[in-house]
Backbone as ProteinMPNN parsed JSONL, in Angstrom:
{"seq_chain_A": "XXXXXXXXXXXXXXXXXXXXXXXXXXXXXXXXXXXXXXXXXXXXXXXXXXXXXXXXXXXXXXXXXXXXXXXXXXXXXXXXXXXXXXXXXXXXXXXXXXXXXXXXXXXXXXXXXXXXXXXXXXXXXXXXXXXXXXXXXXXXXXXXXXXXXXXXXXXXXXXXXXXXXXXXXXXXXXXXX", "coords_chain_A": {"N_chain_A": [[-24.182, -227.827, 3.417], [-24.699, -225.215, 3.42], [-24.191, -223.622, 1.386], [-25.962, -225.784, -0.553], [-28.953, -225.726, 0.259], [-29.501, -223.087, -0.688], [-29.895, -223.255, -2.827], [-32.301, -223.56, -5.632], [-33.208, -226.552, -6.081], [-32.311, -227.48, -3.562], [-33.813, -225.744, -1.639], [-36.374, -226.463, -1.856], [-36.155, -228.761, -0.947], [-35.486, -228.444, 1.838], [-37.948, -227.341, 2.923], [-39.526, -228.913, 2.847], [-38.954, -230.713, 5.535], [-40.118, -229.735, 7.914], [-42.432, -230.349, 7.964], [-42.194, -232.95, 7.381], [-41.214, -233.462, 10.16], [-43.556, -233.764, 12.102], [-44.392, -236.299, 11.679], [-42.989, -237.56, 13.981], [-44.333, -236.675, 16.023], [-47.275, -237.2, 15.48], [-46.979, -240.432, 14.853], [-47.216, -243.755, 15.763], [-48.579, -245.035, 18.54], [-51.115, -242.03, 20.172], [-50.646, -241.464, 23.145], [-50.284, -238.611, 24.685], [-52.446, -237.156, 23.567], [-54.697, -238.609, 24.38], [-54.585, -239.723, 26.547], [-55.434, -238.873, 29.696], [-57.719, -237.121, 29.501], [-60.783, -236.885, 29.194], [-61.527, -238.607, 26.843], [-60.609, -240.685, 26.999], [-59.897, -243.774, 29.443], [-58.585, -246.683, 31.49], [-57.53, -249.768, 30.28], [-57.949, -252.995, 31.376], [-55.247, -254.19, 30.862], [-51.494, -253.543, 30.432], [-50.597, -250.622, 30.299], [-48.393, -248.295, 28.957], [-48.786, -245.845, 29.537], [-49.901, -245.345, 32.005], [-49.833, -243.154, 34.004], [-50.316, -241.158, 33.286], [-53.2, -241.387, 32.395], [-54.189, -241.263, 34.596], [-54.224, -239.031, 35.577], [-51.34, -238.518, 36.8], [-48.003, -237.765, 37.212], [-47.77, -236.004, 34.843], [-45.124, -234.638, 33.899], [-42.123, -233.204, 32.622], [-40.373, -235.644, 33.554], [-41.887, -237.474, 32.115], [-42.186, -239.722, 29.659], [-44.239, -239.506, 27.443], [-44.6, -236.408, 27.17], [-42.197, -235.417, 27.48], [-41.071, -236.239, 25.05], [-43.725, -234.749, 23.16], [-42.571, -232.275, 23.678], [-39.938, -231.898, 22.707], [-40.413, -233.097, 20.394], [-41.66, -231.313, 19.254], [-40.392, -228.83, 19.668], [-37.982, -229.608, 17.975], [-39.23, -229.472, 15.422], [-40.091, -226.694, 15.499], [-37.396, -225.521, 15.049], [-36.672, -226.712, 12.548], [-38.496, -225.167, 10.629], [-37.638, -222.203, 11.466], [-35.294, -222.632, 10.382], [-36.14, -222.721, 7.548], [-37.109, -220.317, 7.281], [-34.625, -218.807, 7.797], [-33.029, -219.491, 5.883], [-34.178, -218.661, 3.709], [-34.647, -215.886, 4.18], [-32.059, -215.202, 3.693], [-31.228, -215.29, 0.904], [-32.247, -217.613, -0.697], [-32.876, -219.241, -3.678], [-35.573, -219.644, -5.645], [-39.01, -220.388, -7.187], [-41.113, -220.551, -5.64], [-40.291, -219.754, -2.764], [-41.331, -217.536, -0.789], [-44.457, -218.721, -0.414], [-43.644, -221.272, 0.385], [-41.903, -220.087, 2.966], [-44.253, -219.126, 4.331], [-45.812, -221.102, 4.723], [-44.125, -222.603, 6.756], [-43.978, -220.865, 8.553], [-46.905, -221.253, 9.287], [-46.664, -223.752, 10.358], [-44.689, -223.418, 12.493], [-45.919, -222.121, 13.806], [-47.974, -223.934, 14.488], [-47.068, -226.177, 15.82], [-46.257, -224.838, 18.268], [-48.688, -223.946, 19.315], [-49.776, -227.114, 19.666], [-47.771, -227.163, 21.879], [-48.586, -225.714, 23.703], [-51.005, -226.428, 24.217], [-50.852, -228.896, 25.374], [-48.817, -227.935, 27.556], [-48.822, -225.4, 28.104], [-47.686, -222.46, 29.11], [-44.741, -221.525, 27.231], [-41.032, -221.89, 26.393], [-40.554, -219.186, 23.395], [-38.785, -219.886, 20.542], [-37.659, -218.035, 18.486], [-35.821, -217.638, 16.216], [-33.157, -218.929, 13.7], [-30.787, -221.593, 15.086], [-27.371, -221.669, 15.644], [-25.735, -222.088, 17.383], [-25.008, -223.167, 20.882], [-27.12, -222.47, 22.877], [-28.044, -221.84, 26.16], [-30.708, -221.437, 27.736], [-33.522, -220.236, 27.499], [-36.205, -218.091, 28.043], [-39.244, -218.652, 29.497], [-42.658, -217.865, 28.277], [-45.358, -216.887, 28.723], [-49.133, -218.377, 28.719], [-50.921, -216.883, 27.821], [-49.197, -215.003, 26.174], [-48.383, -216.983, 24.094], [-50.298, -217.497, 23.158], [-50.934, -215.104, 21.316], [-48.218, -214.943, 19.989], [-48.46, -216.813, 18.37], [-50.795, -215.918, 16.786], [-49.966, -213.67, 15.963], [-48.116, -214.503, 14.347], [-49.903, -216.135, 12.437], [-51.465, -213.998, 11.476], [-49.789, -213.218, 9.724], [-49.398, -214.634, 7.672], [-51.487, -214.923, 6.636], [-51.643, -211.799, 5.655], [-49.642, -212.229, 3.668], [-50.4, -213.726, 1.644], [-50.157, -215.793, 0.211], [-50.775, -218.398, 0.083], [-52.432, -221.504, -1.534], [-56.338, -221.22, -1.307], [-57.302, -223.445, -0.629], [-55.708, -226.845, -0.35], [-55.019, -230.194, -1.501], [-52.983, -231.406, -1.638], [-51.541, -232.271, 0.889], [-49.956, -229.838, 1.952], [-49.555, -227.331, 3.376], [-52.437, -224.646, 3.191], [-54.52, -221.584, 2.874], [-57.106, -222.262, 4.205], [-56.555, -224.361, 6.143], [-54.91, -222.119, 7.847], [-56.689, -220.214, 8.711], [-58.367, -222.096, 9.746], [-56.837, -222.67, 12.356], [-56.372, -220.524, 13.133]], "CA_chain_A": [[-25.583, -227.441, 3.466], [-24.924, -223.876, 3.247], [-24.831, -223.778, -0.221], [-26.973, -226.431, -1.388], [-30.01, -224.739, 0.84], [-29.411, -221.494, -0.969], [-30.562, -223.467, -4.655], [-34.018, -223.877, -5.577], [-33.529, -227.844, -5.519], [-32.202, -227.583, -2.116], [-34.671, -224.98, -1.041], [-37.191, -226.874, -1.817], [-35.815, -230.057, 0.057], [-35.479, -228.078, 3.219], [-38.718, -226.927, 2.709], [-40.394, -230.56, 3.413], [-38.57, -230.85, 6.622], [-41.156, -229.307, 8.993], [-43.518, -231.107, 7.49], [-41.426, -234.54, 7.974], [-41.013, -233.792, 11.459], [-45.139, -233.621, 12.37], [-44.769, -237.648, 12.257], [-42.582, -238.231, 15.375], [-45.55, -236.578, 17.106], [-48.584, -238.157, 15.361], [-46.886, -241.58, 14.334], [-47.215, -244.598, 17.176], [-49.899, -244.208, 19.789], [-51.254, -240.644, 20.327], [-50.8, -241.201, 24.237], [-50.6, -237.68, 25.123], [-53.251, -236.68, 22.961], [-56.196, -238.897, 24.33], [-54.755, -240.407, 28.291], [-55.341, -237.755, 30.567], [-58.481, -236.655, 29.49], [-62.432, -237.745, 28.821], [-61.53, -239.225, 26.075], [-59.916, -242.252, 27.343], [-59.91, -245.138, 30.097], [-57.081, -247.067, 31.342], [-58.063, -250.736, 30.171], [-57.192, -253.991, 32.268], [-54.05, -254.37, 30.078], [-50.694, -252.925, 30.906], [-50.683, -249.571, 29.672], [-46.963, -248.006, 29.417], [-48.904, -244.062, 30.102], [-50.872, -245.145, 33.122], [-49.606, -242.111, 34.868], [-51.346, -239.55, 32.195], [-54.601, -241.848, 32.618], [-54.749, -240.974, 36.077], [-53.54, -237.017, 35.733], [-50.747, -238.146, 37.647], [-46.97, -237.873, 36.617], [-47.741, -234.632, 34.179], [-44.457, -233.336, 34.135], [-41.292, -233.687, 31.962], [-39.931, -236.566, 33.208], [-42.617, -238.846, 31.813], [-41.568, -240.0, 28.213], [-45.042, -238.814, 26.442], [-44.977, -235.17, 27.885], [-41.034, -235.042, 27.023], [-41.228, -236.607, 23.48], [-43.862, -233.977, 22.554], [-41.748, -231.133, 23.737], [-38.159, -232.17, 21.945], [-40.422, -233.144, 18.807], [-42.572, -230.186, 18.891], [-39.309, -227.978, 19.044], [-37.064, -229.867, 16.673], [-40.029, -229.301, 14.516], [-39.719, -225.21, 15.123], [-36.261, -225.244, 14.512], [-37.137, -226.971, 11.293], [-39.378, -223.949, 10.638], [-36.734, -221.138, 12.046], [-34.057, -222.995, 9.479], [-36.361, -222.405, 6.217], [-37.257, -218.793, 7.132], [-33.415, -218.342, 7.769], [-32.423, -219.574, 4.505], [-35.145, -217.666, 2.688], [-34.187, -214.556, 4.315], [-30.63, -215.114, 3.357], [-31.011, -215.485, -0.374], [-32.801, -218.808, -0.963], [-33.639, -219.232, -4.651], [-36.46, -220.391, -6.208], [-40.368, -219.474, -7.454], [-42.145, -220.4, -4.226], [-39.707, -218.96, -1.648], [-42.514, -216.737, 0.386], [-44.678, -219.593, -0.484], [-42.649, -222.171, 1.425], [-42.219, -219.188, 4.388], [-45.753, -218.79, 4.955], [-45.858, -222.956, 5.214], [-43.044, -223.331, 7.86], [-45.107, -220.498, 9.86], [-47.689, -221.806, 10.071], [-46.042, -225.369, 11.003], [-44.426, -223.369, 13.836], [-47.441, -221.934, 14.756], [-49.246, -225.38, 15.244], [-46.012, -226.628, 16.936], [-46.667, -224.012, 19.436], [-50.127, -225.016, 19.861], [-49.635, -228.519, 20.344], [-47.131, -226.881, 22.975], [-49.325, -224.681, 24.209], [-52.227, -226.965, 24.791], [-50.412, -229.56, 26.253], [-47.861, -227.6, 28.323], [-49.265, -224.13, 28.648], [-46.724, -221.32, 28.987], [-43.361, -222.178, 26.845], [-40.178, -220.551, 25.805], [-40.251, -219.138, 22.206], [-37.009, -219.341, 19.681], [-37.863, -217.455, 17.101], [-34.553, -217.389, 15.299], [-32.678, -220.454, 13.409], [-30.035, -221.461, 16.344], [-26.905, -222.137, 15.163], [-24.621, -222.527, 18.1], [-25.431, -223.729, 21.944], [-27.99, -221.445, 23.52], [-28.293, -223.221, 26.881], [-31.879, -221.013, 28.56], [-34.575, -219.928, 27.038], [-37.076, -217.71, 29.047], [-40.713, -219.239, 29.534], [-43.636, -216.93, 28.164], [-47.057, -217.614, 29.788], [-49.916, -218.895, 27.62], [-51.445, -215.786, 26.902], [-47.941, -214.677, 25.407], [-48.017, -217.854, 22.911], [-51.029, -217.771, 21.718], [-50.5, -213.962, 20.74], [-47.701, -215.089, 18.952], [-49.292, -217.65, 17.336], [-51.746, -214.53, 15.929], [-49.433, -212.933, 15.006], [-47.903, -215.483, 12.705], [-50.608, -216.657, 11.404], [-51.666, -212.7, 10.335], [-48.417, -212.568, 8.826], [-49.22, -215.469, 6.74], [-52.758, -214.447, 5.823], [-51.096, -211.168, 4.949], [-48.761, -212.129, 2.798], [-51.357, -214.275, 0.823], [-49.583, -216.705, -1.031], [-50.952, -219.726, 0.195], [-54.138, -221.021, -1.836], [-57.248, -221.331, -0.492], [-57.559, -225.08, -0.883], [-54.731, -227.105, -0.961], [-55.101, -231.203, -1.367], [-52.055, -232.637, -1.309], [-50.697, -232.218, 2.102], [-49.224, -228.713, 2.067], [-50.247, -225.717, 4.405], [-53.403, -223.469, 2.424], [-55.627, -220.993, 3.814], [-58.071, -223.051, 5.115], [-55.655, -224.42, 7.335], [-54.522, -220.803, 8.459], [-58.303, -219.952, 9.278], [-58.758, -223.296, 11.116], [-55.953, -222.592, 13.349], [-56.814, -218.791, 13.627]], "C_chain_A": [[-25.765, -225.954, 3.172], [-25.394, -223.575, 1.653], [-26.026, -224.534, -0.93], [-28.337, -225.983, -0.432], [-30.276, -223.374, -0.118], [-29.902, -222.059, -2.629], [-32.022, -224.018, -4.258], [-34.277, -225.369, -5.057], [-33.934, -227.865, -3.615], [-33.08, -226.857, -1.12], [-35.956, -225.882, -0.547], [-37.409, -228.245, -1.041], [-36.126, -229.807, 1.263], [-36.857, -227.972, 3.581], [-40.085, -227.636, 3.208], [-40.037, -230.676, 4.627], [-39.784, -230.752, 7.718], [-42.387, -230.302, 9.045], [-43.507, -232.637, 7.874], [-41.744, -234.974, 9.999], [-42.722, -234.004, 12.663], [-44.795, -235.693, 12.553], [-44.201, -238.384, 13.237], [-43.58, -238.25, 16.605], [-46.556, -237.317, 16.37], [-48.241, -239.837, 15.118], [-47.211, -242.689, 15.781], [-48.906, -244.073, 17.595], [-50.082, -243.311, 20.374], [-51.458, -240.775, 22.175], [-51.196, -240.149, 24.975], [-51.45, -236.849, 24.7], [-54.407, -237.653, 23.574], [-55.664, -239.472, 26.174], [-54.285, -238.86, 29.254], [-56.975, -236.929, 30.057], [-60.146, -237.146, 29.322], [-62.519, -238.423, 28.501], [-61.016, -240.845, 26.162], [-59.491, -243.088, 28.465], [-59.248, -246.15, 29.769], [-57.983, -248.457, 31.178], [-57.882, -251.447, 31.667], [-55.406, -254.157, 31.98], [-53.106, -253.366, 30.869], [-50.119, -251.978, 30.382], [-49.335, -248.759, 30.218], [-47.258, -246.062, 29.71], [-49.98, -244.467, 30.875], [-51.289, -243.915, 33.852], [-50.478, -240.891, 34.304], [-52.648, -240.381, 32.583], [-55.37, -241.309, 33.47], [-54.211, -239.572, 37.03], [-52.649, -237.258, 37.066], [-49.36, -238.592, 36.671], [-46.928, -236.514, 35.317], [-46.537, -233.728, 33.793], [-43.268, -234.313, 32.959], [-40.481, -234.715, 31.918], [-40.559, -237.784, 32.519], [-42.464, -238.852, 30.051], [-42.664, -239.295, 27.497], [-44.654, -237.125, 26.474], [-43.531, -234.663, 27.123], [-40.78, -235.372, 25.915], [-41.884, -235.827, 22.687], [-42.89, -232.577, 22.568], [-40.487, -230.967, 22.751], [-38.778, -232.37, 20.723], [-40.812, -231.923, 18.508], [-41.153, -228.622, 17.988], [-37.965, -228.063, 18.227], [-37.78, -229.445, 14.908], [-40.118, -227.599, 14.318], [-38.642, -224.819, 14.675], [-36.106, -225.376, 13.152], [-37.82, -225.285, 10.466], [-38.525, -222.78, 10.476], [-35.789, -221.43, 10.517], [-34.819, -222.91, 8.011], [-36.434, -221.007, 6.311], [-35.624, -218.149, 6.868], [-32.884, -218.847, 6.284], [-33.197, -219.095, 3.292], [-34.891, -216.573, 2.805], [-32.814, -214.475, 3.327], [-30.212, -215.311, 1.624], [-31.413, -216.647, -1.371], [-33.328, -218.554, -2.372], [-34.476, -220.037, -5.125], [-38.041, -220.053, -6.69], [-41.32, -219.66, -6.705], [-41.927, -220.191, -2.954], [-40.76, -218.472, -0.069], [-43.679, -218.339, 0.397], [-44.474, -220.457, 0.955], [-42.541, -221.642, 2.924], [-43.181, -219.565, 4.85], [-46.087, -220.761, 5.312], [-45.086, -222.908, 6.333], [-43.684, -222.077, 8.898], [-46.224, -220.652, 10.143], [-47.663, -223.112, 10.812], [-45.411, -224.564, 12.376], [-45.444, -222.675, 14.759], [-48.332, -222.749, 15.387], [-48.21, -225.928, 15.882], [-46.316, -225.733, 18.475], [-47.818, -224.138, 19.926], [-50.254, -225.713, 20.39], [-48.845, -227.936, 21.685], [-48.119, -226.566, 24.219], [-50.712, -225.669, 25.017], [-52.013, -228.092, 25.446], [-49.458, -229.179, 27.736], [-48.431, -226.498, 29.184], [-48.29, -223.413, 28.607], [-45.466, -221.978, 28.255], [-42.494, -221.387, 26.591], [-40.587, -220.702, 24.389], [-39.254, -218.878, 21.837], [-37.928, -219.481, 18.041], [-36.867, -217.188, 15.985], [-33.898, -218.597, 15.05], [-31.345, -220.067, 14.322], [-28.893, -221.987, 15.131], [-25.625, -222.042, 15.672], [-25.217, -222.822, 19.674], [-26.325, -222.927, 22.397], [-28.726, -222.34, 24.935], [-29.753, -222.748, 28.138], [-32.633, -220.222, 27.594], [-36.086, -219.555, 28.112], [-38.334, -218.105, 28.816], [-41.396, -218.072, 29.387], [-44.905, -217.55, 28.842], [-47.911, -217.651, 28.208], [-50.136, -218.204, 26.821], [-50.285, -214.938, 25.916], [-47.807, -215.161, 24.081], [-49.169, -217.958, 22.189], [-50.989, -216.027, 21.139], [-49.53, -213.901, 19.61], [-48.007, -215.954, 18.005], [-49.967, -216.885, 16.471], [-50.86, -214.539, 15.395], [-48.762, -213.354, 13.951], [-48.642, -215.579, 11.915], [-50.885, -215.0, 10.824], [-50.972, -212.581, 9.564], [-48.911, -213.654, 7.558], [-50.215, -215.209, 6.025], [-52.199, -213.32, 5.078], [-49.942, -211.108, 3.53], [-49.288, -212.764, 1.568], [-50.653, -215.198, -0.24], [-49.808, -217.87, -1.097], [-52.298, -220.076, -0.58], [-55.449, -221.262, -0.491], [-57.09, -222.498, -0.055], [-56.088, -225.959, -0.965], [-55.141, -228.956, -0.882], [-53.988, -232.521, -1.623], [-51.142, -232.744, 0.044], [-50.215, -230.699, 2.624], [-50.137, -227.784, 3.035], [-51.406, -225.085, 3.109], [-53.946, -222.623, 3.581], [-56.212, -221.186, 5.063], [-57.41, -223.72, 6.508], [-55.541, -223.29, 8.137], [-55.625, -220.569, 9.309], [-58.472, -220.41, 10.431], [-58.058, -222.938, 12.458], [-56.375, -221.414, 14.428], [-58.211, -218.852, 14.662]], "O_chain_A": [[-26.827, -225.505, 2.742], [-26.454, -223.395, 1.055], [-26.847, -224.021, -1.69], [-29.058, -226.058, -1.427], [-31.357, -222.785, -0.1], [-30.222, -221.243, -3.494], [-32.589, -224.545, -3.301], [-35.045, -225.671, -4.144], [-34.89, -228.061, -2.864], [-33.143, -227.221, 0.055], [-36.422, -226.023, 0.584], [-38.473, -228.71, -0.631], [-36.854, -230.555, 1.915], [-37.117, -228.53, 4.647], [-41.144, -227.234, 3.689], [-41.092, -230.811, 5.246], [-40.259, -231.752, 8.256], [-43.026, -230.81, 9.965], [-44.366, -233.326, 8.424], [-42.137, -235.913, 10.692], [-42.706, -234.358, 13.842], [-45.042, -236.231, 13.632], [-44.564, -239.526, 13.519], [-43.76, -239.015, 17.552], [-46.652, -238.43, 16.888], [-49.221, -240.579, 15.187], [-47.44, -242.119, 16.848], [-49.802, -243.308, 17.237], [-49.372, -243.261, 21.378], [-52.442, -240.173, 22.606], [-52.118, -240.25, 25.784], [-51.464, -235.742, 25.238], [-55.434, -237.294, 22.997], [-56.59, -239.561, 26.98], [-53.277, -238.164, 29.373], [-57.069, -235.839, 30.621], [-60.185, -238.366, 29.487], [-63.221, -239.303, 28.999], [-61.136, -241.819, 25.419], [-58.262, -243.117, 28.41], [-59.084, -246.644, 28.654], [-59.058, -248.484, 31.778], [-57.731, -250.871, 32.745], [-54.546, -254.221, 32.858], [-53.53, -252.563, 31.7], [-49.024, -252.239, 29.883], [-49.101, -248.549, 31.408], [-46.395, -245.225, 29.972], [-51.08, -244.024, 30.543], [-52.413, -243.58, 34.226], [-51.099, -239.986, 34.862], [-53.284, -239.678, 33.37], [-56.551, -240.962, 33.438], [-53.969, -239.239, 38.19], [-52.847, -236.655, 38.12], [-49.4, -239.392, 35.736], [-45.796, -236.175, 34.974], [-46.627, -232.545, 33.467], [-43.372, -235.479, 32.576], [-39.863, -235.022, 30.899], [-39.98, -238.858, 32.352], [-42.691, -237.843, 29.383], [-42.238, -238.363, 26.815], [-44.378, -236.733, 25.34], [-43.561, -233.73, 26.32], [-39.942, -234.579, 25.485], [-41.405, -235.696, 21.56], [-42.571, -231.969, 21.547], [-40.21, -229.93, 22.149], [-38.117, -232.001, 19.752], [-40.347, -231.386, 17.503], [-40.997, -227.991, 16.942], [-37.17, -227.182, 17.901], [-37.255, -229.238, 13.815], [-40.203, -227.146, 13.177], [-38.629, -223.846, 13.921], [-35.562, -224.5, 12.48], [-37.124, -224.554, 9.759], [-38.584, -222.242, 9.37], [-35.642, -220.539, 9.68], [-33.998, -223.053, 7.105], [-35.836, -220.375, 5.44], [-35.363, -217.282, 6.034], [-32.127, -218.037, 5.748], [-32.832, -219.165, 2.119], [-34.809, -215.908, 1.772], [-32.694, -213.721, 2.362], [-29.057, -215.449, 1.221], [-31.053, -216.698, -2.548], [-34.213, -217.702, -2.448], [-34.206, -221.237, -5.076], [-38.19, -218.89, -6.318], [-42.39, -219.083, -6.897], [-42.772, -220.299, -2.066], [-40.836, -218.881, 1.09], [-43.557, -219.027, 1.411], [-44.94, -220.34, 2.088], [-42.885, -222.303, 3.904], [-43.163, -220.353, 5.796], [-46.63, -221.251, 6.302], [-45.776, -223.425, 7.212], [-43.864, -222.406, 10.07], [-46.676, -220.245, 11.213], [-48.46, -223.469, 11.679], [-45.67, -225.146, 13.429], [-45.664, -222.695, 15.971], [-49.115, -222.577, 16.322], [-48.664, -226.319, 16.958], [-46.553, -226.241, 19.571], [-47.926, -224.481, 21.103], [-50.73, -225.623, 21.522], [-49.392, -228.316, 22.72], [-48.274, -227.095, 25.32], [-51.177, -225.515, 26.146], [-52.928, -228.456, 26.184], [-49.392, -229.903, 28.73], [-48.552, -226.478, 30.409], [-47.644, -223.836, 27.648], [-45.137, -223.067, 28.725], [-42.784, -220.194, 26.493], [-40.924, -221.797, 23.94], [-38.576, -217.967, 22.313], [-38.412, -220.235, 17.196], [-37.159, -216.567, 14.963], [-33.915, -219.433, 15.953], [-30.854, -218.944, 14.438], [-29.207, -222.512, 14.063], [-24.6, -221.943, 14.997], [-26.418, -222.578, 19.554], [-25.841, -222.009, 21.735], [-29.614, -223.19, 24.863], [-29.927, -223.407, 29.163], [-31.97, -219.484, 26.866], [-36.789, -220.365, 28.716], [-38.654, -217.866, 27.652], [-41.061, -217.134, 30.11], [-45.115, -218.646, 29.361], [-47.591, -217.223, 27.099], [-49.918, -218.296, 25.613], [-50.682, -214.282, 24.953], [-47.396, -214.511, 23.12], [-49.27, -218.338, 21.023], [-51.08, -216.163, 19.919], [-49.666, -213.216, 18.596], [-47.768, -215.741, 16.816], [-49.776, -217.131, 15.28], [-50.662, -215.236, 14.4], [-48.735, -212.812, 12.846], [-48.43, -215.26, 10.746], [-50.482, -214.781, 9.682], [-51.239, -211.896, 8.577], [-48.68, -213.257, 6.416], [-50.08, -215.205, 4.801], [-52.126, -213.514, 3.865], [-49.622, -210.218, 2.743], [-48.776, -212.468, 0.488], [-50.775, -215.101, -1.461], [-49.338, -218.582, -1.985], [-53.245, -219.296, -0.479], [-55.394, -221.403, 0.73], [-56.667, -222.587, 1.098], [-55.332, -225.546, -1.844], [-55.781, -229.084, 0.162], [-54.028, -233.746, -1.733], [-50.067, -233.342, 0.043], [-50.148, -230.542, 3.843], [-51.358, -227.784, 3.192], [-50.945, -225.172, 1.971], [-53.878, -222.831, 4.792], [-56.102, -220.758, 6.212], [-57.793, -223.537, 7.664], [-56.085, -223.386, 9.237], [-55.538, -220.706, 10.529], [-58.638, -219.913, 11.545], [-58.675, -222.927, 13.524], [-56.582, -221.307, 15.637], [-58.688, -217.812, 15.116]]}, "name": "protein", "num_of_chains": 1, "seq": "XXXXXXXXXXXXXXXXXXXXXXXXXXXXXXXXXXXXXXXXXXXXXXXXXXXXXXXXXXXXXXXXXXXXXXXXXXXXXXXXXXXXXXXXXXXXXXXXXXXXXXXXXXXXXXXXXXXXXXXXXXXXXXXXXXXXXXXXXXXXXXXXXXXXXXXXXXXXXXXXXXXXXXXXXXXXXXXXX"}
């Protein structure tokens, strides 16, 4: 992988990743996105996130709560692992491009974190041996860094305004911002 990352093909392979990983969290039934809040009432039926229905169980051992967390941050690592192979010499003609996409994908990973969890650790660097603690920032910490990504990405301006086939643009950036 070292190598084939470092060619445009392969750049551009990696490049999709982040993007890939967005459907472990939205695919299936958005449990932790609609039980636990206004939006949704536990039927008669036998509903396998009762516990979120009834804002009880909230915590990491309950499969929704711990499924977004492990996707959210397999999905930053994703993210961490294109910037790191862009830094490092990645060729190809949409390089920064591609960057400014995988931060803002870890910027809405952090979000989703953020608005489900509230305070989280950030790993801002592609890992690439055991790292077994990671210090918790408080909310107001993450969404700061969230800013500050996304400025970086507005700044660097390479995304278009508009984009309609799936990819990170602007408008996205904005929305988020």
């Amino acid at each position: 992988s070292e190598k084939y990352f470092m060619t445009a093909d392969g750049f551009e392979n990696l490049a999709v990743t982040p993007y890939y990983k967005l459907r472990s969290i939205y695919s299936g039934a958005p449990n932790l996105f609609c039980s636990g809040t206004d939006l949704y009432e536990k039927g008669r039926s036998n509903y396998s996130s009762t516990n979120l229905s009834i804002y009880k169980g909230l915590n990491s051992s309950d499969g929704d709560v711990l499924s977004l967390y492990e996707n959210c941050y397999d999905g930053i690592q994703q993210c961490n692992t294109v910037i790191y192979y862009a830094q490092n010499g990645a060729e190809g003609a949409n390089v920064q491009k591609r960057v400014d996409e995988a931060k803002f994908l870890k910027a809405f990973y952090y979000y989703l974190l953020t608005q489900q969890i509230g305070g989280v650790p950030i790993s801002d660097e592609y890992i690439s041996s055991v790292i077994t603690s990671f210090p918790r920032k408080s909310q107001t910490e993450i969404y700061d860094y969230i800013i500050g990504i996304l400025k970086e990405v507005e700044e660097s301006n390479t995304l278009p305004m508009e984009d309609h086939t799936g990819r990170v643009s602007m408008r996205a950036v904005y929305n988020l911002l």
